[in-house]
VONUZA-135102 format. One line per field, with one value per residue (C-alpha): residue number from 1; x, y negated, z negated. Coordinates in steps of 0.02 Angstrom, whole numbers, always signed. Layout:
N
vexke = [NUM,...] .
c1 = [X,...] .
c2 = [Y,...] .
c3 = [Z,...] .
END
This chain:
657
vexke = [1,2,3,4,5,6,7,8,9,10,11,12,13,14,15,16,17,18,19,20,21,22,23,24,25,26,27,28,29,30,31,32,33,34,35,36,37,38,39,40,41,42,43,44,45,46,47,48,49,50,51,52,53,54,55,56,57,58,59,60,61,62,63,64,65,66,67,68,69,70,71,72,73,74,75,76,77,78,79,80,81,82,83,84,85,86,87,88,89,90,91,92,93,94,95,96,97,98,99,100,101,102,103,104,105,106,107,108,109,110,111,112,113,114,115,116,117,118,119,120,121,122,123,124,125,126,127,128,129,130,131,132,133,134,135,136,137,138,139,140,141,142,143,144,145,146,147,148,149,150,151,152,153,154,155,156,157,158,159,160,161,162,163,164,165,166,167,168,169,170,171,172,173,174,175,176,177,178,179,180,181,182,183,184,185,186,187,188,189,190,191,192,193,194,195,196,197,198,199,200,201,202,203,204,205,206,207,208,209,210,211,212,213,214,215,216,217,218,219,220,221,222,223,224,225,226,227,228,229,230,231,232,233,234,235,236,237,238,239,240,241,242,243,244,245,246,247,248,249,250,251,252,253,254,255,256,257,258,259,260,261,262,263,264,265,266,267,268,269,270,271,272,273,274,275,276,277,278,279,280,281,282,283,284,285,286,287,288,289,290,291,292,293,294,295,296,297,298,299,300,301,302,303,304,305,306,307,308,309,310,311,312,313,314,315,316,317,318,319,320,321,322,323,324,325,326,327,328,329,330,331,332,333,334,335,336,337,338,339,340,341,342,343,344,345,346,347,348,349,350,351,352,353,354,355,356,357,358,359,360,361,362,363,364,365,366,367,368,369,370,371,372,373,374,375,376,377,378,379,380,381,382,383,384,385,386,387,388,389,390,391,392,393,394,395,396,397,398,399,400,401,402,403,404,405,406,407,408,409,410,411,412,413,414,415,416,417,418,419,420,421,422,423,424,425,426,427,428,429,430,431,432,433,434,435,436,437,438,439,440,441,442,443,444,445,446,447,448,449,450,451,452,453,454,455,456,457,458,459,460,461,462,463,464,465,466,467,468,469,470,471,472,473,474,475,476,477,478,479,480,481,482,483,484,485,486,487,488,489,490,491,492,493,494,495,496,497,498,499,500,501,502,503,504,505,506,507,508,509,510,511,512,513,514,515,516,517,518,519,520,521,522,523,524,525,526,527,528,529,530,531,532,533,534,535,536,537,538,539,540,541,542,543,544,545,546,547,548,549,550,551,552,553,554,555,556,557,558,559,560,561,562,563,564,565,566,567,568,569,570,571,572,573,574,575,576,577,578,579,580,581,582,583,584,585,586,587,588,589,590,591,592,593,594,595,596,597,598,599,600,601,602,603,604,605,606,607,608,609,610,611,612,613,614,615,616,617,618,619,620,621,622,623,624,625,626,627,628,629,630,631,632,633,634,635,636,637,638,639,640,641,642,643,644,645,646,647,648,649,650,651,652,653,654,655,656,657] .
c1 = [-1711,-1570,-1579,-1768,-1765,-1613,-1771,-1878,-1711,-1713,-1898,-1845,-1684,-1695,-1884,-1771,-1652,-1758,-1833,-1636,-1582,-1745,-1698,-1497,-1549,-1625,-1446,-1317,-1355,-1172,-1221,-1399,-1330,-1211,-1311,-1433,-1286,-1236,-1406,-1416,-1230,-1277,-1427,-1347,-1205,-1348,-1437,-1274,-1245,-1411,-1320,-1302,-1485,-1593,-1711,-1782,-1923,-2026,-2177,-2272,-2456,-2564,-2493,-2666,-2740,-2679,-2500,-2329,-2242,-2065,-1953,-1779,-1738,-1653,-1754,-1821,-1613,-1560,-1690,-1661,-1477,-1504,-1637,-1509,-1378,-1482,-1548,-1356,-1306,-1463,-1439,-1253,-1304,-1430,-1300,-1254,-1403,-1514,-1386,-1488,-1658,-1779,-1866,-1719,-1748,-1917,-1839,-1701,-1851,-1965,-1829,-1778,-1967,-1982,-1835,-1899,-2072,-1999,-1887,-2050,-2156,-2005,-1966,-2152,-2206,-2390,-2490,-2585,-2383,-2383,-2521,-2468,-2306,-2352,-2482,-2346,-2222,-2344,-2391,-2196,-2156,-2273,-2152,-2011,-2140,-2183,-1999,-2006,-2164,-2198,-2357,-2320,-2274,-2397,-2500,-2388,-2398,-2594,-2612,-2490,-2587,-2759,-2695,-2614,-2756,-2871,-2765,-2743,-2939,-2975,-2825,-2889,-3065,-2993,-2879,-3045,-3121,-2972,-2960,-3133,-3110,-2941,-2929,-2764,-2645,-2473,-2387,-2326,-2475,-2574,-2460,-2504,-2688,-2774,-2959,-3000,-3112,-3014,-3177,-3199,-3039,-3030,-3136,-3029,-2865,-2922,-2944,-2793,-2681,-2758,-2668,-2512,-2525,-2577,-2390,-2339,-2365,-2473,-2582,-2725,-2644,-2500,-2554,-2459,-2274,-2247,-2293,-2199,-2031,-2033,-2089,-1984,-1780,-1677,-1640,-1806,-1848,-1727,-1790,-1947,-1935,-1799,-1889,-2047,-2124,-2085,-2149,-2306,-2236,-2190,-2369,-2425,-2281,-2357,-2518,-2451,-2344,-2444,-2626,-2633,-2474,-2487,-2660,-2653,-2807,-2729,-2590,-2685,-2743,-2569,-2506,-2652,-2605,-2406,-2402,-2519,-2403,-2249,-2267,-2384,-2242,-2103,-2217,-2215,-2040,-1992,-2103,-2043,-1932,-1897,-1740,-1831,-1996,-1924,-1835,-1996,-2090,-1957,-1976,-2169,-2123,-1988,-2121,-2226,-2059,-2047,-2238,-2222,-2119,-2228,-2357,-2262,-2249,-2406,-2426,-2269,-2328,-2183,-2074,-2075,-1891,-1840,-1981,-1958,-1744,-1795,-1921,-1781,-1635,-1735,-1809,-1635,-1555,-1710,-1684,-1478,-1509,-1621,-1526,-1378,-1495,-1575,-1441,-1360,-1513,-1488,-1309,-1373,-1529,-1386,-1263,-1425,-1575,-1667,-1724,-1792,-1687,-1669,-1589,-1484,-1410,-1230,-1205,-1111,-971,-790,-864,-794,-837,-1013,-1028,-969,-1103,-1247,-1192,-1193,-1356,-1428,-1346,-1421,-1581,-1579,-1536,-1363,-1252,-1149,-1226,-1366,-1516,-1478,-1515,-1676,-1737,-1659,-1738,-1903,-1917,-1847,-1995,-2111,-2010,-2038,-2215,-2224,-2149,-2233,-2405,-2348,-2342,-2495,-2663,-2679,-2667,-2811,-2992,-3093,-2945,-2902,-2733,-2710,-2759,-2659,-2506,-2548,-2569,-2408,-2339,-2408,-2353,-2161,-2156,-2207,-2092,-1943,-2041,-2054,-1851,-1829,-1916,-1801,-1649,-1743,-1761,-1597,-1490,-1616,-1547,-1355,-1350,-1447,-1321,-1148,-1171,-1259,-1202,-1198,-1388,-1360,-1312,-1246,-1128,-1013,-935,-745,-813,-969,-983,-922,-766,-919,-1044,-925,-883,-1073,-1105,-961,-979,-1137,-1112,-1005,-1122,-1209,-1066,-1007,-1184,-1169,-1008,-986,-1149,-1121,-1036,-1171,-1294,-1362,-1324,-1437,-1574,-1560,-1562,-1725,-1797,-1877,-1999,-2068,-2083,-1956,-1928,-1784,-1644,-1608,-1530,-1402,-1425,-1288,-1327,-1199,-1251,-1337,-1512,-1521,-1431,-1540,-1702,-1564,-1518,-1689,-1732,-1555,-1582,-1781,-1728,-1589,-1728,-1850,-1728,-1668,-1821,-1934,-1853,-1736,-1864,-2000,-1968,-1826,-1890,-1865,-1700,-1629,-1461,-1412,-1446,-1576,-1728,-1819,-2039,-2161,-2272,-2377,-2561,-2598,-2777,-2718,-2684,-2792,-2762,-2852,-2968,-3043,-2954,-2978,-3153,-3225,-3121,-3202,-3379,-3415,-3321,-3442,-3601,-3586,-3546,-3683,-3788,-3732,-3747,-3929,-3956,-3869,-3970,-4157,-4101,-4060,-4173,-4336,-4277,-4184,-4343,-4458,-4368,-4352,-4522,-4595,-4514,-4565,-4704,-4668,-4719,-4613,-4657,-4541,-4545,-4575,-4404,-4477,-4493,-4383,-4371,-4475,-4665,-4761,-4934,-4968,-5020,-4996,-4800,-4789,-4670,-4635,-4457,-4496,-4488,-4364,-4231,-4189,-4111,-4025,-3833,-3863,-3966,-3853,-3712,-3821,-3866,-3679,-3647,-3802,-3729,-3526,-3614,-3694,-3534,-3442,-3573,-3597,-3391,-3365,-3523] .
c2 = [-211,-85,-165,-136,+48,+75,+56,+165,+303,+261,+362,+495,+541,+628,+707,+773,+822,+910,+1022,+1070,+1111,+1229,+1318,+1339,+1395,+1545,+1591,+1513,+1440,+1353,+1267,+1216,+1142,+1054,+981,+924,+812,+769,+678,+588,+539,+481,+396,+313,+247,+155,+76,-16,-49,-136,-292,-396,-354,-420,-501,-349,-318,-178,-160,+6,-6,+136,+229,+285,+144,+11,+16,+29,-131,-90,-228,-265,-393,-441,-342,-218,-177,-172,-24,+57,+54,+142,+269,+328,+314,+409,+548,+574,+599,+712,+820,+853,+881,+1019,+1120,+1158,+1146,+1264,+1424,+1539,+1478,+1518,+1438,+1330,+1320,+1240,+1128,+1042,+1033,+950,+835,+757,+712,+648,+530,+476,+450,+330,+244,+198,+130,+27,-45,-56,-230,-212,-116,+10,+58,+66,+159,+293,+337,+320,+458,+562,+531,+595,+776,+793,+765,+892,+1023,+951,+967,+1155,+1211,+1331,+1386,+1424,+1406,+1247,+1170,+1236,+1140,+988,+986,+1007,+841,+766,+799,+765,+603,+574,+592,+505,+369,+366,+369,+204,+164,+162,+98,-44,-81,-61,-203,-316,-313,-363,-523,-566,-494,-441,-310,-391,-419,-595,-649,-598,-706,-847,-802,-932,-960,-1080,-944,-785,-679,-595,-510,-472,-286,-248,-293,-189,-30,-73,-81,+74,+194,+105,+99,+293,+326,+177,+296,+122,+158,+266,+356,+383,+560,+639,+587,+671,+844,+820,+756,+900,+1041,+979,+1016,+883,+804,+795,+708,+581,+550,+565,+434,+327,+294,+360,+282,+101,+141,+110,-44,-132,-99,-205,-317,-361,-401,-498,-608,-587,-623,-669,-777,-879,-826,-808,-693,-561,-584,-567,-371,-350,-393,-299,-125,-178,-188,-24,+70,-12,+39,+174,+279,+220,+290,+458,+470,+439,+584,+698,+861,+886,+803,+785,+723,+622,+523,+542,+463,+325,+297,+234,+151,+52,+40,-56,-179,-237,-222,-398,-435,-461,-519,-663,-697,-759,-854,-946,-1007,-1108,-1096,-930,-890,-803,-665,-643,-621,-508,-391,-353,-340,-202,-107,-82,-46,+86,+181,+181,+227,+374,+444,+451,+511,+648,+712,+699,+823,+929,+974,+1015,+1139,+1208,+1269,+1323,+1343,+1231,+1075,+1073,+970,+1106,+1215,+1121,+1014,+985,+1026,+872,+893,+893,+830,+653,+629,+689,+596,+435,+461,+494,+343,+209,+280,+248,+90,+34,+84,-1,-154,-164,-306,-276,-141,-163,-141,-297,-411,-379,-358,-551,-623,-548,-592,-762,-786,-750,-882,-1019,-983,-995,-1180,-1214,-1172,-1268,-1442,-1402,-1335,-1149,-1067,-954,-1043,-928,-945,-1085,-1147,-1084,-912,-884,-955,-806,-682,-712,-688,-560,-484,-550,-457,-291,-327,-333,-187,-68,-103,-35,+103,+138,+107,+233,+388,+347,+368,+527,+597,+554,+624,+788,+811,+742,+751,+891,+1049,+1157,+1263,+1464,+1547,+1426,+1471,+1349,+1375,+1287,+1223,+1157,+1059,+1080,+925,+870,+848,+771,+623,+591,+581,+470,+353,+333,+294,+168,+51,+14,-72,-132,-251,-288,-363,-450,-539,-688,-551,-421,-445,-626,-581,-436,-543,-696,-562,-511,-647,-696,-545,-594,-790,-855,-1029,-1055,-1150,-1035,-1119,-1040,-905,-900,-722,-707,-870,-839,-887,-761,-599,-639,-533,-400,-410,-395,-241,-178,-194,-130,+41,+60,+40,+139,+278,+275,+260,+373,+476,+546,+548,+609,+708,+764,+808,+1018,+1069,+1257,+1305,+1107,+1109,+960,+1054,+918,+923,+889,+808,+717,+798,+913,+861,+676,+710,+603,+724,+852,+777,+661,+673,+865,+862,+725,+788,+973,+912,+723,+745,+890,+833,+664,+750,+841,+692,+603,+737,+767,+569,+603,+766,+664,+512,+630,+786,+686,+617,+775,+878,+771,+731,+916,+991,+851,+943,+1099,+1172,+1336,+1472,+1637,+1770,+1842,+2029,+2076,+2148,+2326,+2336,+2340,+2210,+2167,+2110,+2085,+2001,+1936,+1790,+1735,+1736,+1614,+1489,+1331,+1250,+1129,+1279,+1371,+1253,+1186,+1355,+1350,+1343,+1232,+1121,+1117,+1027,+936,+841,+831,+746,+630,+593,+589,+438,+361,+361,+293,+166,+113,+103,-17,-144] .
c3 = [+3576,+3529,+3350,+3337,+3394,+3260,+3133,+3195,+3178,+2993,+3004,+3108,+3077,+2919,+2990,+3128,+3037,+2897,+3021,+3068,+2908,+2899,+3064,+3027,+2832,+2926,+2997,+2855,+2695,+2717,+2868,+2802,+2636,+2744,+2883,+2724,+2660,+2829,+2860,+2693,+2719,+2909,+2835,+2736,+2831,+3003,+2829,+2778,+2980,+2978,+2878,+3046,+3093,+2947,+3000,+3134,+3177,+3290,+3320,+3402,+3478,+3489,+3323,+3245,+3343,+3254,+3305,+3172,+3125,+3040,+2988,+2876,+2782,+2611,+2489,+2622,+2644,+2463,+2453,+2602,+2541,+2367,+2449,+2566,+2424,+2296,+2415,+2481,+2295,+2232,+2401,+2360,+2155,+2248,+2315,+2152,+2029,+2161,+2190,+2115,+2164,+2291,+2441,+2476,+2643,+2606,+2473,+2599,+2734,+2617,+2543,+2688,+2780,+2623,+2636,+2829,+2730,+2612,+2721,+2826,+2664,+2622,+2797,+2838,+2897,+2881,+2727,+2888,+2920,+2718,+2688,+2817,+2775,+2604,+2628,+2700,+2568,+2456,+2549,+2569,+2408,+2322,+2381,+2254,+2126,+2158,+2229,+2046,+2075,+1884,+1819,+1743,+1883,+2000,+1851,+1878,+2075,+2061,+1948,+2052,+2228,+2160,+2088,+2249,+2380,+2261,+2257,+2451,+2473,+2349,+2443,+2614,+2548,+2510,+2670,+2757,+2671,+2655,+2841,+2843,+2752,+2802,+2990,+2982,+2872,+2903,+2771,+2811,+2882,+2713,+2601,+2735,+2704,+2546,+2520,+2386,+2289,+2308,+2221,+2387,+2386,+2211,+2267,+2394,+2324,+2181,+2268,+2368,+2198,+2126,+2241,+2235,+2049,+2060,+2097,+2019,+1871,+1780,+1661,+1642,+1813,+1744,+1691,+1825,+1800,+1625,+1678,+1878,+1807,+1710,+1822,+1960,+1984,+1921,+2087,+2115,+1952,+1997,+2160,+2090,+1960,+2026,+2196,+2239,+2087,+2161,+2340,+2223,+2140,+2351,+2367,+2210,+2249,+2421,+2349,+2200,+2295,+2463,+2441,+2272,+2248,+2095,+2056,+1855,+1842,+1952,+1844,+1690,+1749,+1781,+1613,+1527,+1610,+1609,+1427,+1379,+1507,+1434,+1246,+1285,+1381,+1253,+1108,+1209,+1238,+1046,+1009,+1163,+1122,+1289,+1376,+1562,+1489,+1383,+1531,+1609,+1474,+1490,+1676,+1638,+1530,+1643,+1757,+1639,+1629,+1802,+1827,+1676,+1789,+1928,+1837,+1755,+1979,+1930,+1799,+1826,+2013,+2101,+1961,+1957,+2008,+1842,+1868,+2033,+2013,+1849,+1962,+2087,+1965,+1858,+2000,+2040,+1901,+1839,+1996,+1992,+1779,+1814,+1938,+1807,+1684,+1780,+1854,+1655,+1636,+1769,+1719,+1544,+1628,+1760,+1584,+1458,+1568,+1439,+1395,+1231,+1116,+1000,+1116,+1197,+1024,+1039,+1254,+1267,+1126,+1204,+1379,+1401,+1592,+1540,+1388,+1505,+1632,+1509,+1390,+1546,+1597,+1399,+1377,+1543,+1497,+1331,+1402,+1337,+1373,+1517,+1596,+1714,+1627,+1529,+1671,+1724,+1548,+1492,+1651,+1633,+1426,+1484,+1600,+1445,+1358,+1500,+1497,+1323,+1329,+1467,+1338,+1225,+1328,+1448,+1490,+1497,+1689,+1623,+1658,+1544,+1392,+1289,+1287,+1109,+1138,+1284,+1203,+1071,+1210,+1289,+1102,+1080,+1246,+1208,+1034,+1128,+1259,+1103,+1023,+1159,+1194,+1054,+1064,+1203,+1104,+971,+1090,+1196,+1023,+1006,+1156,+1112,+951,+1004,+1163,+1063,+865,+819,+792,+960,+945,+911,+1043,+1161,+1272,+1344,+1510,+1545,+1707,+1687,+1850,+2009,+2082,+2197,+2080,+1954,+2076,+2129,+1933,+1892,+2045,+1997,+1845,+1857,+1958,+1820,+1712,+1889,+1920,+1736,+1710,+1871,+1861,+1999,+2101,+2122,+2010,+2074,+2255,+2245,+2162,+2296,+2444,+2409,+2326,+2477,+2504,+2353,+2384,+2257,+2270,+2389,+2267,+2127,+1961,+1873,+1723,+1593,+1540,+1408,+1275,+1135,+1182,+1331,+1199,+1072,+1155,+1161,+1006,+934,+1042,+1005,+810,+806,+906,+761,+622,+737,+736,+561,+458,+576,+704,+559,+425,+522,+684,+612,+450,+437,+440,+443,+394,+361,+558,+634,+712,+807,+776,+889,+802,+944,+934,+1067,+1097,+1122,+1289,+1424,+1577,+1472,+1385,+1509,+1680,+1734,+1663,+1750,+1911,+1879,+1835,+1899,+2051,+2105,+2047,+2118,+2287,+2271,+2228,+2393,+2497,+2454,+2489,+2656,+2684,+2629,+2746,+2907,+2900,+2929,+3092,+3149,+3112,+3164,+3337,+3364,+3307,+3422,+3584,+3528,+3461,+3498,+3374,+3297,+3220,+3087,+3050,+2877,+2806,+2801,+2963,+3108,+3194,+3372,+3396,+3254,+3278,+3103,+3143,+2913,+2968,+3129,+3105,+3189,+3233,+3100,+2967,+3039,+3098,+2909,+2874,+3049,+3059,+3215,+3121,+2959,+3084,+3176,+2998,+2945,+3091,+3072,+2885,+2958,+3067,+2935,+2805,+2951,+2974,+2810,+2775,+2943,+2866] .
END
């Protein structure tokens, strides 16, 4: 019993401790910025206590009145390790990087319900104990969008929140209905759950995955993480994109290998979205001027990575042990890259107070412990051998590659495709899997020779301390993780992928993966030698075509009216949205104000007699003005609630059929 209560601290602890740090910020801003790390730290150290416990489970009745079910186990921990890791790192980076801002107090408070909020999405047991602390992580974390309150990311924060609590509501829509077919939201008991014709749940599981995918940042909702990432403070960002994006990838993950294990047309939509967000947010990045959205840019496109991952879950059924080990081993290694990489960015913003490539050209020349972090964090995001990033990407192109053979000596797992032309689909899928690695080879060698080759920009000044001791140890102990997981590949690397394997159904006997042989580099290689061409024959000749003073001056030449959130998203929010509401509410209003009026007038019949407006008001006898209830009570504020609650009832209703 103590064990199960230990996982309901996890939750609480840092919500306790947020509302702390807001109460000793109003006597010392030492003691605040220290109790802040103190929780993350103390967070941090009951995860890695909860080795001996995996396997825990508690459940709470009467929470919202279907009760909270928390539980740890192998993948469950590995997360709940690096969300305590990364938010003990980005809180310490904070005391540094937010000295001279504002609203601190609000910031730390925010920051660290937001960590509780996580911690329960990731140690949920059921998708109700999901969806609610997911719904909280999301309020929370709107604050570390704000925290600069400029107008841009007021902007940000607004896109963010409306994608957010639209999200939530397909969201709950669809929890509704899938616990109408399946009579039951826990998690284990849902991958138990097969029908023969799954149809049924296709709807729900839908609406479900939207949400999820919402901050998932998958394609088309991926509108919001460009614009956050960028508003927000370079912690945040990292937090941001490192972890909160893949609270929306457990949800897909739970349906993918829950409900709709092996099912290859689930898969199929998964692959469809993974690869348009995939090359989609690599294309943006390559054209980005801006160091912070160009990382953001990245992360969605990372996200489309593991989401093939999942997908290949799907396609490859029992056999699917390659996807499944490549899923965990790059959710990983994204978050532990970006929070290199953002934090890379946030010592850059703390020194210039910019981000635009062209201002900040040449920070990184004569900064070796800088240029280490920020070159692990691009070789891991490349996929470089040795580093991280390289594991998860071979696994998940080597799952293509199985499929592929498995095409070529069988039927087709697709019932409305032919063989053939799902052996070209997956080709076609494997070449933009190479492609869009190197894109991200292109745009990290951007960054690298903006930051370390070019000549410093005019007017830079450089400081001889440019970060703090403390800062300079998170950065470099983070950064060497990566090479860490990437060299020692049977030590960490596999052990990380067969400790979570389970959550996502992997088969139970894993065969080995010689990472390092010729057939497994050769993807690498590919992507590795594309991003080089990518960045030679266009970023050079294109985007860095004008040149002043023999200096680079980097273009931005992505068109400013090819931008979905403007063209489409805010105008269908600012003009569907309304009308349809509108729409509905009139249905509502036809459907309810017969029977209210008629129920009414019927009790009384009693007659009034309203004054003309020139006169004041008392008896009047003109007998042309009487009016009965049934005329007056429409315009009535009693009346007007009485038929919201009539309509309230009949949402309700209609929702629960």
């Amino acid at each position: 019993m103590r064990g199960n209560y230990a996982l309901l601290f996890l939750v609480l602890w840092p919500m306790f401790g947020g509302l702390l740090s807001f109460y000793a910020g109003k006597k010392s801003r030492l003691v605040r910025d220290c109790m802040a790390d103190a929780v993350c730290v103390i967070e941090l150290a009951f995860v890695l206590s909860m080795w001996g416990s995996l396997g825990t489970e508690l459940f709470i009745p009467g929470v919202c009145g279907l009760g909270m079910k928390l539980k740890i186990d192998g993948f469950r921990f590995i997360y709940a390790v690096i969300i305590a890791f990364m938010w003990s790192a980005t809180t310490i980076f904070s005391r540094e990087y937010l000295q001279h801002h504002h609203n601190r107090n609000r910031y730390y408070t925010y920051v660290l319900l937001t960590l509780g909020s996580i911690m329960g999405v990731f140690i949920s047991g059921d998708l109700f104990t999901t969806f609610m602390f997911f719904e909280m992580m999301s309020l929370f974390s709107y604050i570390m969008v704000v925290q600069d309150e400029t107008h841009e990311a007021q902007r940000a924060a607004q896109t963010y929140l409306a994608i957010a609590i639209i999200g939530g509501l397909v969201t709950l829509t669809g929890l509704i209905l899938l616990y109408n077919y399946t009579g039951t939201l826990d998690i284990d008991s849902l991958a138990k759950f097969t029908l023969q014709d799954k149809s049924p749940l296709y709807v729900p599981g839908f609406l479900v995955f939207v949400g999820f995918a919402a901050k998932a940042a998958i394609f088309p909702s991926h509108i919001w993480l460009p614009t956050a990432h960028t508003a927000a403070p370079a912690p945040s960002s990292a937090l941001l994109s490192g972890l909160l994006t893949k609270s929306g990838l457990f949800g897909i993950i739970v349906l993918s290998s829950g409900i709709f294990m092996h099912d290859p047309r689930w898969g199929f939509m998964l692959l469809i979205l993974a690869v348009i967000t995939m090359v989609l947010g690599a294309v943006l990045a390559v054209f980005s001027v801006n160091i912070k959205r160009t990382l953001a840019c990245s992360s969605m496109s990372q996200l489309g990575f593991i989401l093939t991952g999942i997908a290949m879950q799907c396609f490859l059924g029992h056999e699917n042990d390659l996807a499944v080990r490549g899923t965990i081993l790059y959710m990983v290694g994204h978050s532990l890259i970006k929070l290199v990489l953002f934090l890379c960015a946030g010592v850059v913003h703390m020194n210039t107070h910019k981000l635009n490539l062209n201002d900040i050209r040449g920070f990184g020349r004569g900064k070796r412990l800088f240029m280490f972090a920020f070159v692990m964090g691009g070789l891991g995001l490349m996929g470089f051998p040795l580093i991280n990033g390289y594991l998860g990407k071979t696994l998940i192109h080597e799952a293509i590659v199985e499929h592929l053979h498995e095409l070529s000596h069988g039927a087709g797992t697709l019932s409305f495709m032919t063989a053939g032309a799902e052996k070209f689909l997956f080709s076609v899928c494997e070449w933009l899997f190479l492609i869009s690695g190197g894109l991200t080879t292109a745009y990290v060698i951007k960054l690298f020779v903006a930051l370390f080759i070019a000549k410093p920009a005019e007017g830079m000044h450089q400081k001889d301390i440019y970060l703090s001791w403390p800062n300079a140890i998170i950065i470099t102990l983070s950064a060497l993780i990566l090479p860490a997981i990437g060299i020692f590949t049977s030590e960490i690397g596999d052990k990380i992928a067969f400790l979570g394997s389970a959550f996502m159904h992997g088969p139970e006997h894993h065969h080995a993966v010689h990472y390092f042989v010729f057939e497994n580099l050769e993807g690498a290689l590919i992507s590795l030698t594309i991003g080089v061409a990518v960045y030679f024959l266009f970023i050079r000749k294109v985007l860095q075509s004008e040149r002043v003073k023999g200096e680079i001056v980097y273009v931005d030449l992505w068109p400013s009216w090819l931008n979905i959130e403007n063209a489409i998203f805010r105008p269908v929010i600012g003009l569907l949205l309304p009308f349809i509401g509108s729409l509905f509410a009139k249905i509502v209003d036809l459907i309810t104000a017969g029977p209210v009026t008629l129920l009414l007038s019927q009790a009384s019949r009693i007659k009034f007699i309203r004054p003309p407006e020139d006169t004041d008001f008392g008896y009047y006898q003109d007998e042309s003005k009487q009016e009965t209830i049934s005329t007056l009570l429409p315009s009535s504020l009693a009346y007007g609630l009485m038929t919201f609650a009539a309509g309230l009832l009949f949402v309700i209703a209609f929702m629960m059929m």
